[in-house]
Each structure stands twice: as C-alpha cells, then as structure tokens.
C-alpha positions as CSV (number, residue, x, y, z in Angstrom):
1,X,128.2,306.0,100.5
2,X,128.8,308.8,102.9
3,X,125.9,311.4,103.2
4,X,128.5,314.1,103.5
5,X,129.8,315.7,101.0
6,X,133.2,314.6,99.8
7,X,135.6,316.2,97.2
8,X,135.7,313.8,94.1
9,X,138.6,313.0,92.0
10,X,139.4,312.5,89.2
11,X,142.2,309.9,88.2
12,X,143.7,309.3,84.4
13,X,144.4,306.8,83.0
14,X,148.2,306.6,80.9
15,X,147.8,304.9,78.1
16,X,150.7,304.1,76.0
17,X,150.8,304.5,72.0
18,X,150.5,300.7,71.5
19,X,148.6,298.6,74.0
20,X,149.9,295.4,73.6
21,X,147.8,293.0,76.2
22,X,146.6,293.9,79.0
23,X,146.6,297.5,80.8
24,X,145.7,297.3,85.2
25,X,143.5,299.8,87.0
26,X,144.3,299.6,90.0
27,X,142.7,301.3,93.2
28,X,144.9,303.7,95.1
29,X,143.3,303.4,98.3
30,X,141.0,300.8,100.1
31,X,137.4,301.3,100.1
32,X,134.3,300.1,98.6
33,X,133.1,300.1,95.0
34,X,129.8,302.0,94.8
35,X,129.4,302.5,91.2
36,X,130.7,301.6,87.8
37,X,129.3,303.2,84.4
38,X,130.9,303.0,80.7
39,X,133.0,305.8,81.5
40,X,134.8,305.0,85.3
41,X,134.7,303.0,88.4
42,X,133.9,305.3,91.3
43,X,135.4,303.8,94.6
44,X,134.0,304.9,97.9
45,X,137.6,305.7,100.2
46,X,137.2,305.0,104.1
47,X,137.7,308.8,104.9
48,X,134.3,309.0,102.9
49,X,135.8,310.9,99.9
50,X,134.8,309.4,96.3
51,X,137.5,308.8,93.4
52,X,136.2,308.2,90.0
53,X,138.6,306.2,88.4
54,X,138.6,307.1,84.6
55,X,138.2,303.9,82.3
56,X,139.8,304.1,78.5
57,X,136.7,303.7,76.0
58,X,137.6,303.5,72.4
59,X,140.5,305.1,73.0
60,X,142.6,305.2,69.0
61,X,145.8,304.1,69.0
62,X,148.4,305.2,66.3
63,X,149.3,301.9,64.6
64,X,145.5,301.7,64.3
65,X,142.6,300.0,66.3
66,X,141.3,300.6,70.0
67,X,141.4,300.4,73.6
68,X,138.6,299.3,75.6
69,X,138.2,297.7,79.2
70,X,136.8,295.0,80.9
71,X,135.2,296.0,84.2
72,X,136.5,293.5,87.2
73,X,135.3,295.2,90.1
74,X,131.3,296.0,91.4
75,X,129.1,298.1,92.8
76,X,129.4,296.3,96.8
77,X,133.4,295.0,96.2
78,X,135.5,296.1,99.0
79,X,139.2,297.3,97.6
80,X,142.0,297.6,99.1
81,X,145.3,299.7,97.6
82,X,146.3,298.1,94.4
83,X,143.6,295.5,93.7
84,X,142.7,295.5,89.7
85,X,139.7,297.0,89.0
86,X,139.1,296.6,85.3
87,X,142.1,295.8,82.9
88,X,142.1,297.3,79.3
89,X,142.7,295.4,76.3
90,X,143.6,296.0,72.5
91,X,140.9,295.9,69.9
92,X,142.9,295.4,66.0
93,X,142.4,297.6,63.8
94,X,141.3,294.7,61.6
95,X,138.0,293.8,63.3
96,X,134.7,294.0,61.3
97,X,132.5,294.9,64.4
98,X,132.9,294.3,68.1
99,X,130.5,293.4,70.3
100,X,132.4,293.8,73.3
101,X,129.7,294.3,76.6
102,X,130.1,292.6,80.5
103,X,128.3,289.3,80.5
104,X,124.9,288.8,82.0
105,X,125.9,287.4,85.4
106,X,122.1,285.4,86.2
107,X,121.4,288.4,88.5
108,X,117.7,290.2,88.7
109,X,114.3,289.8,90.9
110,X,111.3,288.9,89.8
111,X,108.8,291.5,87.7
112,X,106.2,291.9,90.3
113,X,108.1,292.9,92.7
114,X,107.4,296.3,94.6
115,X,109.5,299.4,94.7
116,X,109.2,302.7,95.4
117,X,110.7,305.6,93.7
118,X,110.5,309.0,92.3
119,X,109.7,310.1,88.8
120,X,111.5,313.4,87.3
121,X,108.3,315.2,88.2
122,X,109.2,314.5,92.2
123,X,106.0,312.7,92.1
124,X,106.4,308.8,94.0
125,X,105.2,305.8,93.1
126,X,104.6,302.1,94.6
127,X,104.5,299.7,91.6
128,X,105.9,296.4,90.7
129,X,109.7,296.8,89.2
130,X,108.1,296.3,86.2
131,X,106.4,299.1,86.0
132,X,109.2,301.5,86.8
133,X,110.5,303.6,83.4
134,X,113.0,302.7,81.9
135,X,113.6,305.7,79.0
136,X,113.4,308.1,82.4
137,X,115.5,309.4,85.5
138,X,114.7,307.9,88.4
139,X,115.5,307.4,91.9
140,X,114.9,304.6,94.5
141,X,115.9,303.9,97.8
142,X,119.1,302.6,98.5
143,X,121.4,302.3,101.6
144,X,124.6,304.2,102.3
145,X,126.9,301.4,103.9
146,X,129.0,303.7,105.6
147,X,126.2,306.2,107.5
148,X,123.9,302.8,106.9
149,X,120.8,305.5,106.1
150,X,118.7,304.7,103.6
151,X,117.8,307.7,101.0
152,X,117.0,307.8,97.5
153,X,119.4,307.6,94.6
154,X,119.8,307.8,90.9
155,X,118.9,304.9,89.2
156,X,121.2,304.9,85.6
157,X,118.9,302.0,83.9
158,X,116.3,299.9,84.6
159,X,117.4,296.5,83.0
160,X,114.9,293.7,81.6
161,X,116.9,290.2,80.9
162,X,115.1,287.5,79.2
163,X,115.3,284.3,81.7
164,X,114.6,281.4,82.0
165,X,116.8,281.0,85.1
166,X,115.1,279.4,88.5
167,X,113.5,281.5,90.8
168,X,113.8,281.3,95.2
169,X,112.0,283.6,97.8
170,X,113.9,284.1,100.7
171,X,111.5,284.3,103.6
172,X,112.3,285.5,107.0
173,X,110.9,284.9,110.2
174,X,109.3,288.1,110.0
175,X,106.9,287.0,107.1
176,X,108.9,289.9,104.8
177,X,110.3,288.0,101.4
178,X,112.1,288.8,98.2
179,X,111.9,286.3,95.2
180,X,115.1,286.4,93.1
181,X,117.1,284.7,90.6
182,X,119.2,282.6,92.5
183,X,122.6,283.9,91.6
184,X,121.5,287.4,92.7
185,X,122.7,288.9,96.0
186,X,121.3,290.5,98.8
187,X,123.0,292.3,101.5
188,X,124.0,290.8,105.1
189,X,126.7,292.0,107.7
190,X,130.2,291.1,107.7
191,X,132.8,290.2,110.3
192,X,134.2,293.3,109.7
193,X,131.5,295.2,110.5
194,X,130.8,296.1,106.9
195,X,127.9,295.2,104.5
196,X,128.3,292.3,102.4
197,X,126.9,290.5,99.1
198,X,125.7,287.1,99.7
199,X,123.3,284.7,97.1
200,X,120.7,282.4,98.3
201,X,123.1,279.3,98.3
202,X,125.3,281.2,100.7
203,X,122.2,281.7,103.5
204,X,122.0,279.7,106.6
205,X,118.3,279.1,107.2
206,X,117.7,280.0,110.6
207,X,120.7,282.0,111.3
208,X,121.8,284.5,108.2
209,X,120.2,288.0,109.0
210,X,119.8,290.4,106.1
211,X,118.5,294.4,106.8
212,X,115.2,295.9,106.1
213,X,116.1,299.3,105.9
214,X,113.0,301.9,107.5
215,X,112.4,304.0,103.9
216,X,112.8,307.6,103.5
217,X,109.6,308.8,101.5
218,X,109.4,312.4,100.9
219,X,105.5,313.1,101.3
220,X,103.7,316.1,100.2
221,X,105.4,316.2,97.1
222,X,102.0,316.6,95.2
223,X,99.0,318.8,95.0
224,X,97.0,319.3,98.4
225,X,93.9,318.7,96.2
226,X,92.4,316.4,94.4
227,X,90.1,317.3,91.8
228,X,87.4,314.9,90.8
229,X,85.7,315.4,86.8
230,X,81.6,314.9,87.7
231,X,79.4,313.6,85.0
232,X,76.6,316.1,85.8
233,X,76.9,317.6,82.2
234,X,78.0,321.0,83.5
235,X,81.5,320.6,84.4
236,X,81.6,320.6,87.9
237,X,84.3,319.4,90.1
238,X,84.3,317.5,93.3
239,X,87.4,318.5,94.9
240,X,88.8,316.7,97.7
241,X,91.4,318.4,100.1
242,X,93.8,315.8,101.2
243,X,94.0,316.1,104.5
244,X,93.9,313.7,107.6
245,X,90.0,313.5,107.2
246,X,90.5,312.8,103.8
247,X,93.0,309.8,104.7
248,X,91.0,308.4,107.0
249,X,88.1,307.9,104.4
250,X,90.4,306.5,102.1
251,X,92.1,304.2,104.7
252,X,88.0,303.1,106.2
253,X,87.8,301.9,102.3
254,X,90.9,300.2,101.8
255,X,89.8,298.4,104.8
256,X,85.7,297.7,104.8
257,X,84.4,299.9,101.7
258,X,83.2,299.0,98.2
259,X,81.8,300.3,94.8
260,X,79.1,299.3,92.7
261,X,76.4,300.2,90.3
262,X,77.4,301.7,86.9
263,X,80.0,303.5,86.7
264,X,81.2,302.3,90.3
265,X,78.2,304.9,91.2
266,X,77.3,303.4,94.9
267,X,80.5,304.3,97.4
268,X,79.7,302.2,101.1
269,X,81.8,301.4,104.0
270,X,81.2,298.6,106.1
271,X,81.4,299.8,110.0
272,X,79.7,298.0,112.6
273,X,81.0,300.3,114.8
274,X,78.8,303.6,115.4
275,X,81.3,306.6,116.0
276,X,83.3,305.1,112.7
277,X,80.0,305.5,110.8
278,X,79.5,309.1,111.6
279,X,83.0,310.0,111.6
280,X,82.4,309.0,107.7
281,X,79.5,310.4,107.1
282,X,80.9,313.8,108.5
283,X,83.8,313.4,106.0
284,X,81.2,312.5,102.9
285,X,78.9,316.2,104.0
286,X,81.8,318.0,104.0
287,X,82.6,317.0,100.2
288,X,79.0,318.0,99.7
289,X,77.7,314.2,99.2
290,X,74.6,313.4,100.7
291,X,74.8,309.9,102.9
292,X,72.4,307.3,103.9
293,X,73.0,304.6,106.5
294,X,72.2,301.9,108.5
295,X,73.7,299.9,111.6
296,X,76.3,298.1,109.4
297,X,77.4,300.6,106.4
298,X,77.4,304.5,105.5
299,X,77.0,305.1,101.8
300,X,76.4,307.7,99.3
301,X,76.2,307.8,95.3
302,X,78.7,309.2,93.4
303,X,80.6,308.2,90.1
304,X,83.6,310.7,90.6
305,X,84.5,309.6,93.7
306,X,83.3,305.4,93.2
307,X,85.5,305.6,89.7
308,X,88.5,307.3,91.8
309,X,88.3,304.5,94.9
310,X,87.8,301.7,91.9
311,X,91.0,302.7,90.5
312,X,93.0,303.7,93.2
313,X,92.7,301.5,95.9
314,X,90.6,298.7,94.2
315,X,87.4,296.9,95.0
316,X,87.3,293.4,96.2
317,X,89.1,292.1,99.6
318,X,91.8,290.4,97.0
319,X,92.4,293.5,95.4
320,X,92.8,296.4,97.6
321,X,95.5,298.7,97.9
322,X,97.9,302.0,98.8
323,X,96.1,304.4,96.6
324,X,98.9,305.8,94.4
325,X,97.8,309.5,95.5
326,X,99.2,308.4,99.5
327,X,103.3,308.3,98.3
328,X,102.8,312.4,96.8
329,X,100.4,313.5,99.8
330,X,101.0,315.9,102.7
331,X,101.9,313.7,105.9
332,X,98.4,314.5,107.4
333,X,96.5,312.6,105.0
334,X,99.1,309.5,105.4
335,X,98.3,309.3,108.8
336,X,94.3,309.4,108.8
337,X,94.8,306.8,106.5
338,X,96.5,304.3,108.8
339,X,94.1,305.4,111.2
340,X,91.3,304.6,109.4
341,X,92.7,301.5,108.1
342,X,93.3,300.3,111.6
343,X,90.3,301.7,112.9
344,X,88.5,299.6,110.1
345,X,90.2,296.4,109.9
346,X,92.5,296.6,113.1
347,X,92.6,294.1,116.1
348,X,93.8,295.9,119.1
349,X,93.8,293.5,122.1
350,X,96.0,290.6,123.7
351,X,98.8,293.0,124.1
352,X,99.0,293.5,120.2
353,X,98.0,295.5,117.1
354,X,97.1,294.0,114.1
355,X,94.9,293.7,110.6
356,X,94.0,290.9,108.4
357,X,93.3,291.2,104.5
358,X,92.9,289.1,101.4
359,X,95.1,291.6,99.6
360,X,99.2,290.6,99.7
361,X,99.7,293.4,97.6
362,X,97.7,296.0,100.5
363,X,99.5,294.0,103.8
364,X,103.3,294.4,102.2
365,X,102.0,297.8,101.1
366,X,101.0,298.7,104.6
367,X,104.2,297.0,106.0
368,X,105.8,299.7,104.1
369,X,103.5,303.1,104.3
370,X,104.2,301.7,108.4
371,X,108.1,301.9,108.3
372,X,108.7,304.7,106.7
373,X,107.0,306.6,109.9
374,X,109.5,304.4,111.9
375,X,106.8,301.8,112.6
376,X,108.1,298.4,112.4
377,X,106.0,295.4,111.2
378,X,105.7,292.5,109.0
379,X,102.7,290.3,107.5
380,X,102.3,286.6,107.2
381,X,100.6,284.8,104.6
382,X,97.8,281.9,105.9
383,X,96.7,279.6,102.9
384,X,94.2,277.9,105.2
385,X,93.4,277.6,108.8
386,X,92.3,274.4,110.4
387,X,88.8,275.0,109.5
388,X,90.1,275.5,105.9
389,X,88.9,279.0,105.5
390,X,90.4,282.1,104.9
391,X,92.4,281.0,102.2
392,X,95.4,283.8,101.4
393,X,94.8,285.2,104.4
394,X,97.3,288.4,105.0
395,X,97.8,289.2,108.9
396,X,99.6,292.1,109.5
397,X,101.4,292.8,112.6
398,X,102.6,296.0,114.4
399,X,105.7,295.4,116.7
400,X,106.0,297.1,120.5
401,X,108.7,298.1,119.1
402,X,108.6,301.7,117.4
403,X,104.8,301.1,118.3
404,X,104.9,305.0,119.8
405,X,105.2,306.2,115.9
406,X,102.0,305.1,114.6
407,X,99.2,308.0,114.3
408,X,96.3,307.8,116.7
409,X,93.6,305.6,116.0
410,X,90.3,307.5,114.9
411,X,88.4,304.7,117.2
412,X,88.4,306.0,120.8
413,X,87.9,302.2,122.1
414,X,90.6,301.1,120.1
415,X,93.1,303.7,120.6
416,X,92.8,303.4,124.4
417,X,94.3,300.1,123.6
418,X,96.6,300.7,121.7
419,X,98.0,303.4,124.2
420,X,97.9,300.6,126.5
421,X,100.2,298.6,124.4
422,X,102.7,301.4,123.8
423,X,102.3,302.0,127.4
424,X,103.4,298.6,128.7
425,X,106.7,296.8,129.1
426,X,108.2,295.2,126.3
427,X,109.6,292.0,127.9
428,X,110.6,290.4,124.5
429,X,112.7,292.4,121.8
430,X,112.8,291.4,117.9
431,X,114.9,294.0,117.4
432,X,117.6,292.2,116.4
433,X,121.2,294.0,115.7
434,X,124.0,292.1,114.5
435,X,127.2,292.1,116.2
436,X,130.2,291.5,113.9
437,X,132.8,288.8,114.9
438,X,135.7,291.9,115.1
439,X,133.7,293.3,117.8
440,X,132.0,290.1,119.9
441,X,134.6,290.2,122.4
442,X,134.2,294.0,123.2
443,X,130.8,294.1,123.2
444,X,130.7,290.6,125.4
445,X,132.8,292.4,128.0
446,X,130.7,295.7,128.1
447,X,127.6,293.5,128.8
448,X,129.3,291.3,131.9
449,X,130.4,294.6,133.0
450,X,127.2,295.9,133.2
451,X,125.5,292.5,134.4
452,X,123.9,291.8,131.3
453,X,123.1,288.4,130.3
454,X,123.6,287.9,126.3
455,X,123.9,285.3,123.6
456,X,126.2,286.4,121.6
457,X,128.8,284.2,120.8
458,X,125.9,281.7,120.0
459,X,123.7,283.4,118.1
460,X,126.2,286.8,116.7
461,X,123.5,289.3,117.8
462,X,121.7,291.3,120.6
463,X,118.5,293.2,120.7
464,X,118.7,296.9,120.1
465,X,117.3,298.0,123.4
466,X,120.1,295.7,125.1
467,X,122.8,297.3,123.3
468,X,121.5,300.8,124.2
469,X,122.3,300.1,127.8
470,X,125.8,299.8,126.8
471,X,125.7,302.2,124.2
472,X,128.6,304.2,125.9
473,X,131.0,301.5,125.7
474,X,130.5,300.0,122.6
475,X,132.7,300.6,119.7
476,X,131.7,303.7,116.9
477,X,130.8,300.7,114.4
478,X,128.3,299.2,117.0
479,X,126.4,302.7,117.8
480,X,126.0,303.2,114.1
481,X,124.2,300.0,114.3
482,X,122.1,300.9,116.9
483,X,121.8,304.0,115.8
484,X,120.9,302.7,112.1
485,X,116.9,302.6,110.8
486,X,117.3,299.6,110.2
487,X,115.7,295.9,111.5
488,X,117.1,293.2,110.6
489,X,115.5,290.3,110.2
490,X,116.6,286.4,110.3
491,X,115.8,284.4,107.0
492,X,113.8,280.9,107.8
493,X,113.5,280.2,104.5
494,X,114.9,279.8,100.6
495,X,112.8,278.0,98.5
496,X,113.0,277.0,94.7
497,X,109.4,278.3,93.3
498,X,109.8,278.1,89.8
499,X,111.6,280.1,86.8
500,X,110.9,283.4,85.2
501,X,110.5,284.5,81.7
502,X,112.1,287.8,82.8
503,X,113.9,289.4,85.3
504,X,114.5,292.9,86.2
505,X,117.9,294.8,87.7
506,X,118.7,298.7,88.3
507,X,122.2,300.1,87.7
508,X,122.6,302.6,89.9
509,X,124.3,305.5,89.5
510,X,125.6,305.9,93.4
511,X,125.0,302.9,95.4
512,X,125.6,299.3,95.0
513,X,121.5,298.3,96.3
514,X,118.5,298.6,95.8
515,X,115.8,298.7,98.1
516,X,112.5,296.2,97.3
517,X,109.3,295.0,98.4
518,X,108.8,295.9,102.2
519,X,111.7,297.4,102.5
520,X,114.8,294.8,102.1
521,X,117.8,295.4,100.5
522,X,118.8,293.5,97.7
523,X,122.2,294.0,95.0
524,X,122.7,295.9,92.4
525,X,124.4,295.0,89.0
526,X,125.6,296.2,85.8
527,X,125.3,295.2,82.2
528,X,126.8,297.3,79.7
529,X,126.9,297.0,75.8
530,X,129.6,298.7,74.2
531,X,128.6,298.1,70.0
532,X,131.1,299.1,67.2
533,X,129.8,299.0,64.1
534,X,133.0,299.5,62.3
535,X,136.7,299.7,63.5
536,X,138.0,302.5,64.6
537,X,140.9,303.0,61.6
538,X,137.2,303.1,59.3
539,X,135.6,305.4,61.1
540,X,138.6,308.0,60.8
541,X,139.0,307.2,57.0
C-alpha cells in the first residue's frame, strides 16, 4: 500500500428489502486488494487512494431472516473495474443457528518460525510465530507493493489452525528458507511489474525469485538502562548503560562467552586475541566487576549479570542468541554488538567477512539484526564436513554488497580487513533485481545502448549495480526496483519435510504479507467465523 496518505472512501452497499440469491460487490476501479475484515473489503486504487468497500453483515430483512456475504476476493488479488468481490446471500428466517465463516484454505507456516514485531508497549521482539500474542495489538513488518518499502503494520489476529497438512521449506541459493504448508503463498514478481502470490508447486527450482525485504526496526524504543537485582542481601543494583561498550560485551558472549557455577555465577569470554581481552575487561571495571584473566579468557563472578547472559542470549554453542534487550536498544549498543560478535567469532580474510556458529536460531538471527542496517547476508547450514565434524554447522556470510553498512570492527587487525574488502572492486554482483517481461525489451535496449552486456531474456533479471548505470533510462517501475530495499533471492530448493500439528497465519489489517524468518515475505490470509446463535426474527422477538 502507498506510504502516502490517501483519502479513504467509503462505499454502501444497496440492499434491497428481500434478497432473494445472490447480491455482487463489485470493485469500481482496478487495483489491489490489501485487506478484508468482517465488516469491508478495502481495495488499494492505482492512484494510491484506498476504498473500503462496505460488506452487509446480518443485515434484517423485513419478510424475516438475514443478509450476510461471502468474501471472494484477498488480501494480494489484483481487481480490475467490476470484478466481484464478495457476493451476499440470504439467510431464512427459519434457521436454528448458522455457522456461516470462510473456509480454512490449508494456508499457514510452521510454529517456530521467527518474526519480529511490536507489542502495544512499542517494545520489539524476535520470537517464533508462536510466541507472538494473540489476545493483543500488534504489528509486523510487511511490504507496501506499490512504494515496495517494508514497514510495520497492524496485525488483526494471529491465527492457530490445527494441521495435519504436509510441510516444504523453500530454500534459496542464499541459504535463507521459509517452511510452510504447501498451499501457502509467498510473494514473487509478476510480468506486469507487480507483486504476486505463488505456492510451492508453482516455483521453478533454480529460476523463481522471491524478495527478502531489508526490515525496518525502530531501535531505542526501550530504556537506556538495564538494571540488574544483586543477591548481596542489601538491595543493590548493577546497572548497565546500554551503550556501544555494552553491545560489544554482549556481542563477545554471544560469540565465545559462557556461564557457570551456581546460579550462572562465573561470566568468561574466550579471546585468544589480546586487545579483545582488555577491551572486555575495561567494559567489566567500568560496571564495577572485578576481572581475572589469562591468555585465552577474561572472567569475573557475578550472578546478576551470569543469570541475565543465561537467559538472554543463552549458554552453549547450540543455544546462543539475539538477546531480546538488542530489538528495544539505542542503535549504539546494536552496533558494538555486531562488532563484538564479529570481532569474536568473525573470519575476515580471502576477500570475505564471515562467522560460524552451532546456533541456527543466532546465524538467521544475525542475518536479520545485519539487514535491517542495510547489510545484506545469508547463512548456510553444514550437517558434516568431509572429516565429519562440525555437525549443524551455521556459516554466516556478509556480502560486498552493502558491506560499507556494517559498524567497525572493535579488532583493529580485523577491521583493517574488512576495510580492505569494502575498499575493493566488486567484480561479481548477487544483487539480483528482477526485470518484468512488460519491460525486458526496454530495459534490453537501454543496456545495448550503453554497451552493456546482459542476460536478460535468459535468465529475466540483472544485478542492481548494472541497472544503476542505466538508471536514467529505465522505466519508473524499474527505478523503484532498484531503488527498493529489497534482495531478492533465487529458490534452489522445495522440499517435503514432514507435517505439522499446527500452523500459524496473521490477518493483517493493511497489507496482504507478512514478513518471516530472515526477512522473506510470505502471504497473508483470512479466516473469519461469523456464529449465530439464533435467527435473526428470534433475536428481535
């Protein structure tokens, strides 16, 4: 939906004083469904203005009995004047109790799935979908396919279906995957230039690209402090500014640190590397901890701060994490901790940046704490190498690409690499951007113009920095592409990996998607129960 603000309309509905089969909403104008709730169908117009068309609910009718509707048009349909968009019908005065509700289509994604979003509070959360409230207002992130920006939006229920239904991940060269019932959409480009539904049957392994949308998280939405209960028996506080020193602790443990003792007592760090292990123990003094080290760790004792790192990022390579405090934090502290992750766990050489960890839920939580500061990267998951170790092995991987975002590393040596990197050529692009079949011809020509070599018409894409070359003469679709934070990213893979007890769906209240996981964009749908316990002519008697 347009970002800008556009007057919305209201259209009735004429209802005459006995419906006698079926009554057509129709759409006035082309455009694209964004939303539909019990009460209307709102319908996106191409001059970006919204009209909520009004749908009759229990409407009475004289001779006795009802009107309801039945909803034929979704959140993602594209409309053009006069297409039906839910038809009404007559409920007799004569019926007991009507169930009358829009069928459960097989749609939803799996329960642990990630997702960010925003509680009522304005404090933000990374949890499984599962986890999300579903008595509460919330929002999640969710792309506008006109201005093609992704910002967060009002979720009107979080849905849980009972399954049984067959499960497939959709993998993508990247290493970024969804797993989904496999009737459920995700989002890929059209010929026309416009966003699109399509289900796992309907993907081309190899060629199909879907977006991952670069998230729009609004940090610093929480207290600059955090205040730590002691258990010294007088009530003292350890209190913790969260600031970039602060975040690079917390990213150091994510990467090499640990609890243990009672009461998750003993706090150390694993650094081999000198400067990292005073940079630490400068950050542990100026909490008023006293340190000890040696030439492989920095440590210090206490339960405050051992409980807090237990709980919040975890302890054990499998079960790290993005401490929950990160998503509410001022920006500073976000960056020290990617420096500090990186600076911990980070390779910085052969012309790339990356970090390994046992932890999928940490790597696809890095993948994306690193987009939404416009970094782009992905992780891939290693059962076993030849040698057979390292078995669920996460590798992360930065990209040259958008490389000039990430926050100095707090390791000189490393850094001085890394600036290296950002430094150099690219001379290979994954950035792909699509380029719709309305517009290959145009853009074909503006490339020979310009001796430019391309692919399109084989493959239907080009890499951003290509396309900016030629930004002048491309069509006003195409520079919103470019122009878009978004990567998109070709599927290898859709595989069957079992079935699901339960699976999970938002309805949003503005947009027709969702944004999961890493970042990709998947559909949303709508169930809605409508329950009469009595008829209508009853209730008035």
């Amino acid at each position: 939906m347009n970002d800008s603000t556009g007057a919305r309309r209201s259209t009735n509905i004429n209802i005459s004083e006995r419906l006698c089969g079926h009554f057509r909403v129709t759409a006035e104008k082309p455009g694209e469904v964004t939303s539909t709730t019990g009460k209307s169908i709102i319908v996106e117009d191409e001059d970006g203005s919204e009209t909520a068309y009004q749908l009759p609910r229990r409407v009475p009718l004289r001779a006795g009995g009802f009107v309801t509707h039945d909803i034929q048009a979704w959140g993602g349909d594209k409309v053009q004047s006069g297409d039906q968009l839910a038809k009404a019908r007559e409920v007799s005065a004569g019926t007991p109790t009507a169930h009358l509700h829009v069928p459960w289509t097989g749609c939803g994604v799996a329960g642990d799935e990630m997702v960010f979003w925003q509680g009522e509070d304005g404090l933000c959360h990374y949890t499984p979908i599962r986890d999300v409230p579903s008595d509460k207002i919330v929002l999640v992130g969710a792309l506008s396919s006109s201005s093609l920006n992704a910002k967060l939006s009002p979720v009107s229920s979080r849905i849980k279906h009972s399954s049984d239904e067959e499960l497939v991940e959709v993998r993508t060269s990247e290493g970024t995957s969804v797993k989904i019932l496999r009737a459920h959409g995700l989002l890929t480009m059209g010929d026309d230039g416009t966003l699109r539904k399509i289900r796992p049957g309907e993907i081309i392994e190899g060629e199909t690209l879907i977006p991952r949308a670069q998230p729009d998280v609004p940090y610093g939405t929480g207290s600059n402090l955090l205040e730590l209960e002691t258990r010294t028996g007088k009530g003292k506080q350890l209190v913790l500014p969260l600031d970039r020193e602060a975040g690079f602790f917390f990213g150091m443990y994510a990467a090499e640190g640990y609890t243990s003792g009672w009461g998750h007592k003993h706090v150390q760090i694993a650094a081999s590397e000198k400067q990292l292990r005073k940079h630490a123990d400068s950050v542990l003094n100026g909490w008023g901890l006293h340190t000890w080290s040696n030439e492989d760790l920095v440590a210090t004792t206490s339960t405050a701060l051992g409980t807090m790192l237990h709980e919040a990022c975890g302890t054990g390579a499998e079960n790290k994490q993005i401490p929950d405090i990160l998503w509410r934090a001022p920006p500073e502290f976000r960056d020290g901790f990617i420096s500090g992750y990186f600076s911990g766990d980070g390779t910085v050489n052969g012309g790339e940046i990356s970090a390994s960890t046992g932890s999928k839920k940490l790597a696809e939580g890095m993948v994306f704490l690193l987009g939404s500061v416009g970094v782009r990267a992905s992780y891939r998951t290693y059962e076993k190498d030849g040698k057979e170790q390292y078995l669920d092995h996460h590798r992360i991987k930065v990209y040259q690409g958008g490389n000039e975002n990430l926050p100095t590393l707090a390791l000189t040596r490393k850094q001085k690499s890394a600036q290296k990197i950002k430094n150099s050529e690219m001379k290979f692009s994954r950035d792909r951007i699509p380029v719709p079949e309305r517009f290959t011809t145009e853009v074909a020509r503006a490339m020979r113009e310009n001796n430019l070599s391309h692919s399109i018409y084989r493959t239907g894409y080009s890499s951003r920095p290509r396309l900016k070359k030629i930004y002048d003469d491309l069509p006003n679709r195409m520079q919103n592409l470019v122009d878009a934070p978004i990567w998109w990213e070709r599927v290898e893979s859709v595989e069957k990996i079992g079935s699901s007890e339960h699976a999970y769906d938002f309805e949003m209240g503005q947009r027709s998607n969702f944004m999961i996981g890493a970042g990709l964009l998947t559909r949303s749908t709508t169930q809605e129960a409508i329950e009469v316990s009595k008829s209508v002519s009853e209730k008035q008697g």
